[in-house]
HTML snippet that shows the backbone in 3Dmol.js (N, CA, C, O; Angstrom):
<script src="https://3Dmol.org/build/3Dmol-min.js"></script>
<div id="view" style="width:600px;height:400px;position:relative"></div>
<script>
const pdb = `
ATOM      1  N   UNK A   1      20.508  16.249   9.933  1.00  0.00           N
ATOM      2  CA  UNK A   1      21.635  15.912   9.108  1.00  0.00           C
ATOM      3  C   UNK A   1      21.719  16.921   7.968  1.00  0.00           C
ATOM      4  O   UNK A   1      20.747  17.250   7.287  1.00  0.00           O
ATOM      5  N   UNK A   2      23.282  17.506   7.776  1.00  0.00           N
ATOM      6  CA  UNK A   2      23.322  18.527   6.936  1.00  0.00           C
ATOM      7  C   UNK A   2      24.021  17.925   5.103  1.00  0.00           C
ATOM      8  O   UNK A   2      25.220  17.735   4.904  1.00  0.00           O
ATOM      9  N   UNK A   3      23.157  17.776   4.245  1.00  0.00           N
ATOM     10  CA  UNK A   3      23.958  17.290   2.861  1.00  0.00           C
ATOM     11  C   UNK A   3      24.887  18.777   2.812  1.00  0.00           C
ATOM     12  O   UNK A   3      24.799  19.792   3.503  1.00  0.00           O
ATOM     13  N   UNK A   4      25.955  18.350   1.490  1.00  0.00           N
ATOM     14  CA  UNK A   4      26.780  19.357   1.218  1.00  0.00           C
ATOM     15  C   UNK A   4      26.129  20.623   0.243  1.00  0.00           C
ATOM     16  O   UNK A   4      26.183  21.852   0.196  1.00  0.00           O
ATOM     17  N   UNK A   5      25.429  19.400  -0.559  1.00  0.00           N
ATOM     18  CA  UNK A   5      23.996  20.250  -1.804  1.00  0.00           C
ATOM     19  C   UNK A   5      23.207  20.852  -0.798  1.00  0.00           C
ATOM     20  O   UNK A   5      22.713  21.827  -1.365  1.00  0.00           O
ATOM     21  N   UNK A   6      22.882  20.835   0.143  1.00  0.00           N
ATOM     22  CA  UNK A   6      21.119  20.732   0.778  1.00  0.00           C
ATOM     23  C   UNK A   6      20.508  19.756   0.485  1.00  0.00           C
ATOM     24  O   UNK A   6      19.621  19.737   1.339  1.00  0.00           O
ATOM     25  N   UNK A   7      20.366  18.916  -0.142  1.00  0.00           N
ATOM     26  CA  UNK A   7      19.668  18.034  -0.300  1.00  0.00           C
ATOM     27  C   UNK A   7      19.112  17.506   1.127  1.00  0.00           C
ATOM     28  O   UNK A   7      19.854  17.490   2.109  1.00  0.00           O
ATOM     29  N   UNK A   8      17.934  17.130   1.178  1.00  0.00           N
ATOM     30  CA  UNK A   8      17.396  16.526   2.452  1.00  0.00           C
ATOM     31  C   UNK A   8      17.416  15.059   2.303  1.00  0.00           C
ATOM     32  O   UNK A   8      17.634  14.668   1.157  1.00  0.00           O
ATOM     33  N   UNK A   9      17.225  14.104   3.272  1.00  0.00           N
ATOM     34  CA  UNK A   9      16.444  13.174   3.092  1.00  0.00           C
ATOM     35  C   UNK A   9      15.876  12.129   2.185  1.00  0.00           C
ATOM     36  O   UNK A   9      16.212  11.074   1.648  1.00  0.00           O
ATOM     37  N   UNK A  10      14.430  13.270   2.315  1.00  0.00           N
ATOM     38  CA  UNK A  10      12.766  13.000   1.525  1.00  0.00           C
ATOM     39  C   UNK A  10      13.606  13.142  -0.219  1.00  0.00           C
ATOM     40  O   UNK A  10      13.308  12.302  -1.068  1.00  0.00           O
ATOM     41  N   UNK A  11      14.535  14.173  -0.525  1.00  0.00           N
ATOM     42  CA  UNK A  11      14.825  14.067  -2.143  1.00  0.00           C
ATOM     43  C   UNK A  11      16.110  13.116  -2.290  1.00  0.00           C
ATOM     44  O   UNK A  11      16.800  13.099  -3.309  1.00  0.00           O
ATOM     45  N   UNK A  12      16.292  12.521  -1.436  1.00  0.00           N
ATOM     46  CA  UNK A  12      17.865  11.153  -1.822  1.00  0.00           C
ATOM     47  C   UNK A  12      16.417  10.174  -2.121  1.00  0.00           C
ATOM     48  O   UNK A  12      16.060   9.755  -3.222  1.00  0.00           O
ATOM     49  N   UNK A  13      15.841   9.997  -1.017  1.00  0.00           N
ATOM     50  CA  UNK A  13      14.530   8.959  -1.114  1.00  0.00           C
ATOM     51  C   UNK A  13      14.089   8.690  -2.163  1.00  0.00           C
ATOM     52  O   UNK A  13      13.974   7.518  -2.521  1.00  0.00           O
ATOM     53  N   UNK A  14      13.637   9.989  -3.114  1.00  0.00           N
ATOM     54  CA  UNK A  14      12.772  10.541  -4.224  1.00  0.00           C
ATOM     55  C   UNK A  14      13.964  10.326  -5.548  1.00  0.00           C
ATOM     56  O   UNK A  14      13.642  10.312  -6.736  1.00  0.00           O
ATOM     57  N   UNK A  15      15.446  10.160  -5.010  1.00  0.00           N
ATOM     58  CA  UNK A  15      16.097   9.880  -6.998  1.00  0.00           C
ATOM     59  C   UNK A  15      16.650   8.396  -6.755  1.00  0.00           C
ATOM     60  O   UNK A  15      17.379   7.936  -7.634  1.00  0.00           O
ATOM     61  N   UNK A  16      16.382   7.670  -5.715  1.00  0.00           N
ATOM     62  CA  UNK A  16      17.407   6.557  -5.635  1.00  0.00           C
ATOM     63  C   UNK A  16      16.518   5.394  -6.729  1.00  0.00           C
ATOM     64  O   UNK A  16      15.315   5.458  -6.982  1.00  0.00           O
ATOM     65  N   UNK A  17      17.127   4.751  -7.058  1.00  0.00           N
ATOM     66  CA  UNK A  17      16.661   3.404  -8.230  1.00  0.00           C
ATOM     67  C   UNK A  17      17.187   2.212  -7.717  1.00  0.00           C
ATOM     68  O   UNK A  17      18.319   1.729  -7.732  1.00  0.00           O
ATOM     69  N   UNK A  18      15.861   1.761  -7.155  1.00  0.00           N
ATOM     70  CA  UNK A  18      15.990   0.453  -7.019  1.00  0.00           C
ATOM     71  C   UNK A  18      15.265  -0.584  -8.228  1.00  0.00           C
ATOM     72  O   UNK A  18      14.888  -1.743  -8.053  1.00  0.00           O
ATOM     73  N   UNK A  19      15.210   0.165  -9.402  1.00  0.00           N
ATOM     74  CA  UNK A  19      14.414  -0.616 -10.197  1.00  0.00           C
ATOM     75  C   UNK A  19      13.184  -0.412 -10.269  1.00  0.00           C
ATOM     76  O   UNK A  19      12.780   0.454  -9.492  1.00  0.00           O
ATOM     77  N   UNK A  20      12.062  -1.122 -11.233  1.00  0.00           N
ATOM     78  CA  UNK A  20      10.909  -0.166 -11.005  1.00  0.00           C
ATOM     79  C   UNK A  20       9.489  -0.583  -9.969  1.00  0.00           C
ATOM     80  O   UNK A  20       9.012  -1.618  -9.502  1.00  0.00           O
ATOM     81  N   UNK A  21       9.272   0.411  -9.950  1.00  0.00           N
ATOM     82  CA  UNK A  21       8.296   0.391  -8.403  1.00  0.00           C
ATOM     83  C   UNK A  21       6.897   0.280  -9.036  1.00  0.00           C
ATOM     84  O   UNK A  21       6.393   0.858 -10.000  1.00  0.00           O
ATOM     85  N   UNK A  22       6.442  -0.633  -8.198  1.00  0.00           N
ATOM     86  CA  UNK A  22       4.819  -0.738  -8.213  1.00  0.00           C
ATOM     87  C   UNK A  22       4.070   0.289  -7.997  1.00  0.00           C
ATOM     88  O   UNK A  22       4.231   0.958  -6.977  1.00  0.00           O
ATOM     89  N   UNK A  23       3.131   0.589  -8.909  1.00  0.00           N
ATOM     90  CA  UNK A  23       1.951   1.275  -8.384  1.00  0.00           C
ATOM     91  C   UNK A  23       1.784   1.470  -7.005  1.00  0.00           C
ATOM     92  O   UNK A  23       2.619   2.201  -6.471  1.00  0.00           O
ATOM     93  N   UNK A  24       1.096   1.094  -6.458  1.00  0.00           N
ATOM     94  CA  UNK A  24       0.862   0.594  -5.022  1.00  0.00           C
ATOM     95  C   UNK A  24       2.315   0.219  -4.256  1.00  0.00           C
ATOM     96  O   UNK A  24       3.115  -0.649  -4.608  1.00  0.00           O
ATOM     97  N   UNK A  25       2.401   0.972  -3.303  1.00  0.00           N
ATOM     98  CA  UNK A  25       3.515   0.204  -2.405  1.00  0.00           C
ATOM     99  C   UNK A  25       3.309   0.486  -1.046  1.00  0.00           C
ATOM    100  O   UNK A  25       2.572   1.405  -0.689  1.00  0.00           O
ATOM    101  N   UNK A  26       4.152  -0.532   0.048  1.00  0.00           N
ATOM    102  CA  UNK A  26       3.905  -0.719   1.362  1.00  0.00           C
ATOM    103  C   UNK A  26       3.303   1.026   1.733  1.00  0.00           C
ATOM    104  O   UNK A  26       3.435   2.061   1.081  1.00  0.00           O
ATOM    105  N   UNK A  27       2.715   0.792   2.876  1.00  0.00           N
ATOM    106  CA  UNK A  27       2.183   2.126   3.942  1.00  0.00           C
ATOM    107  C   UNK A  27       1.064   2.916   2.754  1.00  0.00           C
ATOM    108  O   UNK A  27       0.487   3.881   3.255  1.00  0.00           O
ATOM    109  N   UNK A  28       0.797   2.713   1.686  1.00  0.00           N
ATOM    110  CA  UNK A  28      -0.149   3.739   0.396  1.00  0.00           C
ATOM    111  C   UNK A  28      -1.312   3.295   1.380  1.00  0.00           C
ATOM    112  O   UNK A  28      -1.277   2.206   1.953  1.00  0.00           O
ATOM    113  N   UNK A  29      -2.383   4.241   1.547  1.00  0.00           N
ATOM    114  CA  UNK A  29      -3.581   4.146   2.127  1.00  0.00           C
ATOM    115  C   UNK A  29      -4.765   3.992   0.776  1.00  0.00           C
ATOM    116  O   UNK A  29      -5.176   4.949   0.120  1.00  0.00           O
ATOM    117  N   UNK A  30      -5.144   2.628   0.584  1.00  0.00           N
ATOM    118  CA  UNK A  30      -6.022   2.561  -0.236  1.00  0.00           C
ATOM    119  C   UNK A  30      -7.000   2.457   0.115  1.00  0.00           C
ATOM    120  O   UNK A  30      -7.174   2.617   1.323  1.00  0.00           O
ATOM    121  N   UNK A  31      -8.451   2.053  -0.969  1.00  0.00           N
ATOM    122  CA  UNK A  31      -9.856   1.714  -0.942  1.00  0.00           C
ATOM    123  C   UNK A  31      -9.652   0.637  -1.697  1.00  0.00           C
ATOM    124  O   UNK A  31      -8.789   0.402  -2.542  1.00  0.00           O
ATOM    125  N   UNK A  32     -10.989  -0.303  -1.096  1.00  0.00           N
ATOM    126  CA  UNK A  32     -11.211  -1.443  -1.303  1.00  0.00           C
ATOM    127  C   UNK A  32     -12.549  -1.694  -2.652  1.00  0.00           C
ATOM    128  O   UNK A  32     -13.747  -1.774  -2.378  1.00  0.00           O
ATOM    129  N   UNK A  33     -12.036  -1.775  -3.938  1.00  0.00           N
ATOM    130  CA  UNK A  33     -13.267  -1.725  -4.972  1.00  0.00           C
ATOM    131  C   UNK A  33     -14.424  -2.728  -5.157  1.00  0.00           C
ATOM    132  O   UNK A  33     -15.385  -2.481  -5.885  1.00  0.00           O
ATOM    133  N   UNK A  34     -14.298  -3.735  -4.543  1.00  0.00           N
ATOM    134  CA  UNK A  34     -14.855  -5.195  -4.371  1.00  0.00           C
ATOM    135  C   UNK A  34     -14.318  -6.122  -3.213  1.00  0.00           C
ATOM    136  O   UNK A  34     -13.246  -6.543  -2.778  1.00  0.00           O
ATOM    137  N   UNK A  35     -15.923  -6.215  -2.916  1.00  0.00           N
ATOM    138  CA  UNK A  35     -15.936  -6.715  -1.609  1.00  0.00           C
ATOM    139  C   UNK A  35     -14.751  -8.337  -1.447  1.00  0.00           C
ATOM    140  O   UNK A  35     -14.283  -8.936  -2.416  1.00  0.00           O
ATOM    141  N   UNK A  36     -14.554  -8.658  -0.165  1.00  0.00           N
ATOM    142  CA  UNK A  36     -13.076  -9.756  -0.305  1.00  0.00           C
ATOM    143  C   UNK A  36     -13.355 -10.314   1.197  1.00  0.00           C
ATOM    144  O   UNK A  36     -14.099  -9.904   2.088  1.00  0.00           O
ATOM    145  N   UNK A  37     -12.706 -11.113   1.139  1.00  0.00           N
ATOM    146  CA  UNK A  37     -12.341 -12.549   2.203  1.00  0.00           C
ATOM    147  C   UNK A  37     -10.552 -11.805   3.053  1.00  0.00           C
ATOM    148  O   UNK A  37      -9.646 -11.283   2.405  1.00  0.00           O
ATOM    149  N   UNK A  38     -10.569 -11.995   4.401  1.00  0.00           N
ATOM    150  CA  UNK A  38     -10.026 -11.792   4.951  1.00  0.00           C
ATOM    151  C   UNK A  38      -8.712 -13.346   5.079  1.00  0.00           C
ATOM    152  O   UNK A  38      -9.047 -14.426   4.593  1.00  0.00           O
ATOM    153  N   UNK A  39      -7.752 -13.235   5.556  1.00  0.00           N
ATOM    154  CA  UNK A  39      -6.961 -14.036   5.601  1.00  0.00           C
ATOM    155  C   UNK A  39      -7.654 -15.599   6.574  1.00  0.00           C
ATOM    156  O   UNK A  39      -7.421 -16.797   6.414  1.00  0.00           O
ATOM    157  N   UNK A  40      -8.383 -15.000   7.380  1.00  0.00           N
ATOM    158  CA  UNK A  40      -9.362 -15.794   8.324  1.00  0.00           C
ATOM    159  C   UNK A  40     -10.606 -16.009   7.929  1.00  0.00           C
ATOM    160  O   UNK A  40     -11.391 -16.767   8.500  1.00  0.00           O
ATOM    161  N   UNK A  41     -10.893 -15.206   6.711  1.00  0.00           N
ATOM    162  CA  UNK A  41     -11.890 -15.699   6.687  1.00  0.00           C
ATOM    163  C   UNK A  41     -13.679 -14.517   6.727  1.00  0.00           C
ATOM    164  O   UNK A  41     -14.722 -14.596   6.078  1.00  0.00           O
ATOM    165  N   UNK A  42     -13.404 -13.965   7.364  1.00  0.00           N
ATOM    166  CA  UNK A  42     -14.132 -12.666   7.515  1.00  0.00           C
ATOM    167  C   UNK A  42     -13.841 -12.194   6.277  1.00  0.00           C
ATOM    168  O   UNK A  42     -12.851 -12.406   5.576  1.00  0.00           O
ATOM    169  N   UNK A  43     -15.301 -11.194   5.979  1.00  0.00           N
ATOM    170  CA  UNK A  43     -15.830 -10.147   4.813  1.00  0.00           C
ATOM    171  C   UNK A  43     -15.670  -8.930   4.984  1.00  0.00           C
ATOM    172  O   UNK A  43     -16.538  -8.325   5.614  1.00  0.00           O
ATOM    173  N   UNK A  44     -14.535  -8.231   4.480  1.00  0.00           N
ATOM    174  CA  UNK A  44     -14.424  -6.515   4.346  1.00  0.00           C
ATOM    175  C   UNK A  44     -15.407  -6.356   3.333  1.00  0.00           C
ATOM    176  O   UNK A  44     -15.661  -7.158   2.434  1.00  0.00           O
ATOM    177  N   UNK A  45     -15.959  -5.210   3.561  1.00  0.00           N
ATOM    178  CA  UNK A  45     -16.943  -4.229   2.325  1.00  0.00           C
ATOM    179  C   UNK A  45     -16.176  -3.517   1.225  1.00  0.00           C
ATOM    180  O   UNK A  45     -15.045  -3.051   1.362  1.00  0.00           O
ATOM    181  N   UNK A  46     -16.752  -3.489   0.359  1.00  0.00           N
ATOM    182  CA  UNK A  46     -16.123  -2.619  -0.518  1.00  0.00           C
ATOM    183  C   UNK A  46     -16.289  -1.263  -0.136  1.00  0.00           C
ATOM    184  O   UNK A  46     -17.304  -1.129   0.548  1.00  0.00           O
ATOM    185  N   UNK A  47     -15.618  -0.129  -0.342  1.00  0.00           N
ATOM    186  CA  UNK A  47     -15.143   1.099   0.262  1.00  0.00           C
ATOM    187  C   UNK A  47     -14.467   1.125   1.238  1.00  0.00           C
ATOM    188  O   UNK A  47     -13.916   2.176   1.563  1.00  0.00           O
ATOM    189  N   UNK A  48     -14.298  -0.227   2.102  1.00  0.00           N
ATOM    190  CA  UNK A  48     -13.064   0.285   3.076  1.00  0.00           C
ATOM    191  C   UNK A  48     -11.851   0.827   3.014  1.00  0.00           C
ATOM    192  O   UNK A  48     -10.966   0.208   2.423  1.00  0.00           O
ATOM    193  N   UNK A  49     -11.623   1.888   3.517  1.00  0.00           N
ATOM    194  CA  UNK A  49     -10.138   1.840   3.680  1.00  0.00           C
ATOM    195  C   UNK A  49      -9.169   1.269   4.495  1.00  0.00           C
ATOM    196  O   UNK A  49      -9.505   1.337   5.677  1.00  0.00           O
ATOM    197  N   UNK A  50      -8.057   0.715   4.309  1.00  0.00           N
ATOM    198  CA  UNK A  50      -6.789  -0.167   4.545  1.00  0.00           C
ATOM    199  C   UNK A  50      -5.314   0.829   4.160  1.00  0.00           C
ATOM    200  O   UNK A  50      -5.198   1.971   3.716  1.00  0.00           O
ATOM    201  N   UNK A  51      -4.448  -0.075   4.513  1.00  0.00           N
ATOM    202  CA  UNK A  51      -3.240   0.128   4.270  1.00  0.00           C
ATOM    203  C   UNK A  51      -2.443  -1.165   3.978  1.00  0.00           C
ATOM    204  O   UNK A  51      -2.526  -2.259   4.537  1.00  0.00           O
ATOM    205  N   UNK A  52      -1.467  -0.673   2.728  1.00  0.00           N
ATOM    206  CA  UNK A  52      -1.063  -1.728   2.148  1.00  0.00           C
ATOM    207  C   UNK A  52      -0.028  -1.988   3.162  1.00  0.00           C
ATOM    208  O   UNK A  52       0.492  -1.062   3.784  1.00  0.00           O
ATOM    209  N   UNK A  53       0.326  -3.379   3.368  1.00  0.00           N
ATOM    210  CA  UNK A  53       0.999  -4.052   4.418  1.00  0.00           C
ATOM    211  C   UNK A  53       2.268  -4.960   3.745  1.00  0.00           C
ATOM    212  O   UNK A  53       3.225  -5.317   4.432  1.00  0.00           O
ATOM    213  N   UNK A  54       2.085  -5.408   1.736  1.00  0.00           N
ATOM    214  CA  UNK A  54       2.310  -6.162   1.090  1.00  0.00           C
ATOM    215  C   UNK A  54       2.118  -5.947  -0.039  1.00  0.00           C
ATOM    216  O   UNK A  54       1.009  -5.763  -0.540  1.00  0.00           O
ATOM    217  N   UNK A  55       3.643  -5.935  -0.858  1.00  0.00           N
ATOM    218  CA  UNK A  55       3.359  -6.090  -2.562  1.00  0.00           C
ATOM    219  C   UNK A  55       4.102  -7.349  -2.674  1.00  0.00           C
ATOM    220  O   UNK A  55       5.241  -7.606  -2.284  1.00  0.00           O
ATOM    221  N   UNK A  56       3.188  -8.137  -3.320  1.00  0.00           N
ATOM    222  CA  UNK A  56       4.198  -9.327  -4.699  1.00  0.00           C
ATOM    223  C   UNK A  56       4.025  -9.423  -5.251  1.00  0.00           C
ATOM    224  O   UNK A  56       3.077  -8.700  -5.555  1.00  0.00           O
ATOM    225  N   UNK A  57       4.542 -10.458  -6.474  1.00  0.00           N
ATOM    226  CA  UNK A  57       4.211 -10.524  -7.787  1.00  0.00           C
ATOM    227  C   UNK A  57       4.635  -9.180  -8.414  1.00  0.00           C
ATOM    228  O   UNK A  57       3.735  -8.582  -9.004  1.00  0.00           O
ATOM    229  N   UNK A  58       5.672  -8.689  -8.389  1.00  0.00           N
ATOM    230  CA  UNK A  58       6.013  -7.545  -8.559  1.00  0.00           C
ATOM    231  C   UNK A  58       4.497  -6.398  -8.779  1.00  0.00           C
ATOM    232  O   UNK A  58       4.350  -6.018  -9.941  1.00  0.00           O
ATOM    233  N   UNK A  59       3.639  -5.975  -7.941  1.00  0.00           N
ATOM    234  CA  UNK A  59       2.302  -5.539  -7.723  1.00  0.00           C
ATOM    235  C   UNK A  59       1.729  -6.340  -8.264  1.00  0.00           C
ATOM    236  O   UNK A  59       1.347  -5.570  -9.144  1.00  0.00           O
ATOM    237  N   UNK A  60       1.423  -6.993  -8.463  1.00  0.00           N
ATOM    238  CA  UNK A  60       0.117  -7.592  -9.265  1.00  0.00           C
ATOM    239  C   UNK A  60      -0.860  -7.992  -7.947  1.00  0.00           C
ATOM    240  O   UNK A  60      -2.026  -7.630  -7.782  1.00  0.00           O
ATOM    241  N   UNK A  61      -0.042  -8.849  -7.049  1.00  0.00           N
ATOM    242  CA  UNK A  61      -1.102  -8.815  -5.232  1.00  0.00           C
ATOM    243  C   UNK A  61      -0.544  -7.640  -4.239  1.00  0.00           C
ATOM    244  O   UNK A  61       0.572  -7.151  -4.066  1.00  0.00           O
ATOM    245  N   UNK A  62      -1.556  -7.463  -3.789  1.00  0.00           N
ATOM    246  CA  UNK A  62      -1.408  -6.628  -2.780  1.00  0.00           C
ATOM    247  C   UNK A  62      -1.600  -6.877  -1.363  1.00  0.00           C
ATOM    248  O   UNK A  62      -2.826  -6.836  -1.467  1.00  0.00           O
ATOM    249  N   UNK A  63      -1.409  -7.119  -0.031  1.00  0.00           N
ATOM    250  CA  UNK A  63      -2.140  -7.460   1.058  1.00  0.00           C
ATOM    251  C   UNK A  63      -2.004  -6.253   1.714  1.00  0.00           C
ATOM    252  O   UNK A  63      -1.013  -5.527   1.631  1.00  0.00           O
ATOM    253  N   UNK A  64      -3.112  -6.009   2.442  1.00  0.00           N
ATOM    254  CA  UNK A  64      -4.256  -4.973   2.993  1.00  0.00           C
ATOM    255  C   UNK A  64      -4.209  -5.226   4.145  1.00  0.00           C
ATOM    256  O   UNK A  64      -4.688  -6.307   4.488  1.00  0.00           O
ATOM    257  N   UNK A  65      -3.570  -4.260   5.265  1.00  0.00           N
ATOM    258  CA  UNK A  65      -4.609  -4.222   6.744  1.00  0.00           C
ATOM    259  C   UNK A  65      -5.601  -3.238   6.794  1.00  0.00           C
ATOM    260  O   UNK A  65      -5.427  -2.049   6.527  1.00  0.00           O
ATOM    261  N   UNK A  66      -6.944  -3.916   7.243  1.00  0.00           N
ATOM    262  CA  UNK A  66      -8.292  -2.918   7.678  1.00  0.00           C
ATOM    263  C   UNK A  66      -8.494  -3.366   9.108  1.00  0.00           C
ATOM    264  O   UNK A  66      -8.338  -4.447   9.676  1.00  0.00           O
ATOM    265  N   UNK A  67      -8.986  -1.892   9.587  1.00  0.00           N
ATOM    266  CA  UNK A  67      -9.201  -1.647  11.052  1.00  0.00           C
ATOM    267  C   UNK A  67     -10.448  -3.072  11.265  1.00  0.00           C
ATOM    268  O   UNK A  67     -10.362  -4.113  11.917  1.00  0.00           O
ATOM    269  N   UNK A  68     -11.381  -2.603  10.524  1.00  0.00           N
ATOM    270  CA  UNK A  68     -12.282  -2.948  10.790  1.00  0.00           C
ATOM    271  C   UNK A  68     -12.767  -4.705   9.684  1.00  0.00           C
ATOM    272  O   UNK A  68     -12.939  -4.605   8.470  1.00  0.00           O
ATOM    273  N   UNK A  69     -12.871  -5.791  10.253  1.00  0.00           N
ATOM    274  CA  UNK A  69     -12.492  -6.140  11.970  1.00  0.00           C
ATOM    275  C   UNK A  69     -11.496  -6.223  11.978  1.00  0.00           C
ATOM    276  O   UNK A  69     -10.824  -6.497  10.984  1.00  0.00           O
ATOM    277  N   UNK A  70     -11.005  -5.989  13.246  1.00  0.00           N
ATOM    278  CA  UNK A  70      -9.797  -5.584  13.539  1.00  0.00           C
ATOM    279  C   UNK A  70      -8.926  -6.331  13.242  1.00  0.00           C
ATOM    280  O   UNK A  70      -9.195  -7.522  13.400  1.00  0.00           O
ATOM    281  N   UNK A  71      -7.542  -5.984  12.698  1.00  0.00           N
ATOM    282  CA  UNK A  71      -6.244  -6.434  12.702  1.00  0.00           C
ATOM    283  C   UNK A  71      -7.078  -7.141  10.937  1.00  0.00           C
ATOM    284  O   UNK A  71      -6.136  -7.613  10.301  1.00  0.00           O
ATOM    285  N   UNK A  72      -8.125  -7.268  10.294  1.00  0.00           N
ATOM    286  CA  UNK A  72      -8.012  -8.112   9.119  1.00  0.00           C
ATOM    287  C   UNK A  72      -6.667  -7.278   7.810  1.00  0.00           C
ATOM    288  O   UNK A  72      -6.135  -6.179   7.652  1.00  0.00           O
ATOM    289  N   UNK A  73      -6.652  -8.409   7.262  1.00  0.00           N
ATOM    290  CA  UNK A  73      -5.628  -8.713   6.069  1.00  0.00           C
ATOM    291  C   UNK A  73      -6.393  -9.114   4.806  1.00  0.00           C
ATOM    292  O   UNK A  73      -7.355  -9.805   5.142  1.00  0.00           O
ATOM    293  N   UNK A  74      -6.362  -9.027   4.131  1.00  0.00           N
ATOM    294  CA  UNK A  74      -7.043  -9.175   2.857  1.00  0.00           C
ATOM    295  C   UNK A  74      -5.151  -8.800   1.269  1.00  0.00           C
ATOM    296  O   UNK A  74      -4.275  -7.978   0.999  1.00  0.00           O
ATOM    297  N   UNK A  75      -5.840 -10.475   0.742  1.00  0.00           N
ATOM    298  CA  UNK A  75      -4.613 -10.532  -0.683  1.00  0.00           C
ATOM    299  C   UNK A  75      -5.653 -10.100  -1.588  1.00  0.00           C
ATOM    300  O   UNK A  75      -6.674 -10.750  -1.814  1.00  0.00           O
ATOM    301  N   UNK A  76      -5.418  -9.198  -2.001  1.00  0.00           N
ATOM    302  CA  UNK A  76      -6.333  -8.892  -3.333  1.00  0.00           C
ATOM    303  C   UNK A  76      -5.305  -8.420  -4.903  1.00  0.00           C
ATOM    304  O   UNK A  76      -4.164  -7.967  -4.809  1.00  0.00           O
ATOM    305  N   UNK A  77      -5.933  -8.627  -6.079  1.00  0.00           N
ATOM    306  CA  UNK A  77      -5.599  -7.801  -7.007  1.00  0.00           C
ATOM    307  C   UNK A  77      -5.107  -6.339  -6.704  1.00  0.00           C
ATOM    308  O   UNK A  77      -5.557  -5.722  -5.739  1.00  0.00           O
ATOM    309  N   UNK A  78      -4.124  -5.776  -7.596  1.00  0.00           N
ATOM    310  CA  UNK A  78      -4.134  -4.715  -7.315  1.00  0.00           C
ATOM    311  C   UNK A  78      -5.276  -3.983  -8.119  1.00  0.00           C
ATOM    312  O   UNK A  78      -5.522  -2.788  -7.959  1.00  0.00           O
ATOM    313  N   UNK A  79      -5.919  -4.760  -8.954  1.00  0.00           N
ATOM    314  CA  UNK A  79      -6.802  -4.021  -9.478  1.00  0.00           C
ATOM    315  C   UNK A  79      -8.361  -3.578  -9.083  1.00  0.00           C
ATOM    316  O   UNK A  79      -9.291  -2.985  -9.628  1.00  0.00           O
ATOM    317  N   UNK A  80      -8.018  -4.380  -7.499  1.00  0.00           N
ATOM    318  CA  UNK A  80      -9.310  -3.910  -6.570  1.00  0.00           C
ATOM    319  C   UNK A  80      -8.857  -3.069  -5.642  1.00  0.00           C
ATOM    320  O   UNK A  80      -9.219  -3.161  -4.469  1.00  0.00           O
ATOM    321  N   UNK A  81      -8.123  -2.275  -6.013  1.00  0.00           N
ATOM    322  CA  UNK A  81      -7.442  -0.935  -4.957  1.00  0.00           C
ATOM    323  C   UNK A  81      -7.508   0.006  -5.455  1.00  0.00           C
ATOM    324  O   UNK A  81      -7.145   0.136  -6.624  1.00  0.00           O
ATOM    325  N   UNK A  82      -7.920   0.832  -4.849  1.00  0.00           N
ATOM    326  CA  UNK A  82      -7.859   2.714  -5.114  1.00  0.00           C
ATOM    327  C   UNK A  82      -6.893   3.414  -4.609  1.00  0.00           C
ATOM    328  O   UNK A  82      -7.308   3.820  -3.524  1.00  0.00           O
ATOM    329  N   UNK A  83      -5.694   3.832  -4.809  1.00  0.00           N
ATOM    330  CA  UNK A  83      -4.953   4.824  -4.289  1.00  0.00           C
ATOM    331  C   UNK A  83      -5.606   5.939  -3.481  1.00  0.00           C
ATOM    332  O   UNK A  83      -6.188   6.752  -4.199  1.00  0.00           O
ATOM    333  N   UNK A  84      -5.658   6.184  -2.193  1.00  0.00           N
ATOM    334  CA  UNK A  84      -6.299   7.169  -1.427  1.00  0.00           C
ATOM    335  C   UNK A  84      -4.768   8.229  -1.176  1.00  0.00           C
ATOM    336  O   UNK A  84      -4.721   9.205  -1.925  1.00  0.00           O
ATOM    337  N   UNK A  85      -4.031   8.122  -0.559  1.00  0.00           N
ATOM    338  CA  UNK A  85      -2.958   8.731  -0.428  1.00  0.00           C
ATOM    339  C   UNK A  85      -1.478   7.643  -0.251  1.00  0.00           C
ATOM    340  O   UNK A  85      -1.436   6.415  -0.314  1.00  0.00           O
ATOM    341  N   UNK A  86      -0.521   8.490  -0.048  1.00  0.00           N
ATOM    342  CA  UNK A  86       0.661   7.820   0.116  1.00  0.00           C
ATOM    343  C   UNK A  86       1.380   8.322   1.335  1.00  0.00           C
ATOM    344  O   UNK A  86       1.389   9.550   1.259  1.00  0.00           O
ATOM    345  N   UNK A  87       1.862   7.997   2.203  1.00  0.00           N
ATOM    346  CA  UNK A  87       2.502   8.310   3.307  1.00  0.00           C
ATOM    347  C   UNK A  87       3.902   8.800   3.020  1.00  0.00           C
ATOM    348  O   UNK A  87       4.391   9.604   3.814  1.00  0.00           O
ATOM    349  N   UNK A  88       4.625   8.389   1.933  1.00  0.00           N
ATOM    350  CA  UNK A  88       6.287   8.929   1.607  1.00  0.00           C
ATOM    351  C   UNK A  88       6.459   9.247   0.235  1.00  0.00           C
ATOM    352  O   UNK A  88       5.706   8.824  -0.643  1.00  0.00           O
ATOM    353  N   UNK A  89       7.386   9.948   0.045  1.00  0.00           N
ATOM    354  CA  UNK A  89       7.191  10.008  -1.265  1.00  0.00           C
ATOM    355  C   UNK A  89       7.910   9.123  -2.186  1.00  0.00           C
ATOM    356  O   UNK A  89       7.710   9.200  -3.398  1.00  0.00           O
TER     357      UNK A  89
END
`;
const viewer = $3Dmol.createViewer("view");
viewer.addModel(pdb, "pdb");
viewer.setStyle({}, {cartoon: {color: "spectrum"}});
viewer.zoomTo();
viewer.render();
</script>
């Protein structure tokens, strides 16, 4: 798709305002700072890495999928997350 500016995409993405954005948002690949309870019930370690799946509370929770065990979910603080990377900008 050709803009009239050039503009791509990735920079409409990068000025649009939807109001203000959480720290943390869906697809961010974080670390886990303290160990947590899975939606079922199961124990992730602290240092895992996940991907955020879930913001509410306008960030204040976060929910987490980790591989390992598989398919777990974990609601945590956002203040037990490490920003590892971000998938979009």
């Amino acid at each position: 798709m050709h803009y009239r500016f050039g503009m791509s995409v990735e920079v409409l993405y990068l000025l649009r305002k939807d109001g203000p954005s959480p720290a943390l948002r869906e697809l961010d690949d974080v670390v886990l700072l303290a160990d947590a309870k899975t939606l079922d019930g199961n124990q992730v370690a602290a240092g895992a890495e996940g991907t955020v799946v879930g913001v509410w509370d306008g960030g204040a929770t976060i929910a987490v999928e980790f591989s390992e065990p598989e398919g777990a979910i974990v609601a945590v603080p956002a203040a037990s997350l490490r920003l590892v990377g971000r998938s979009a900008p």
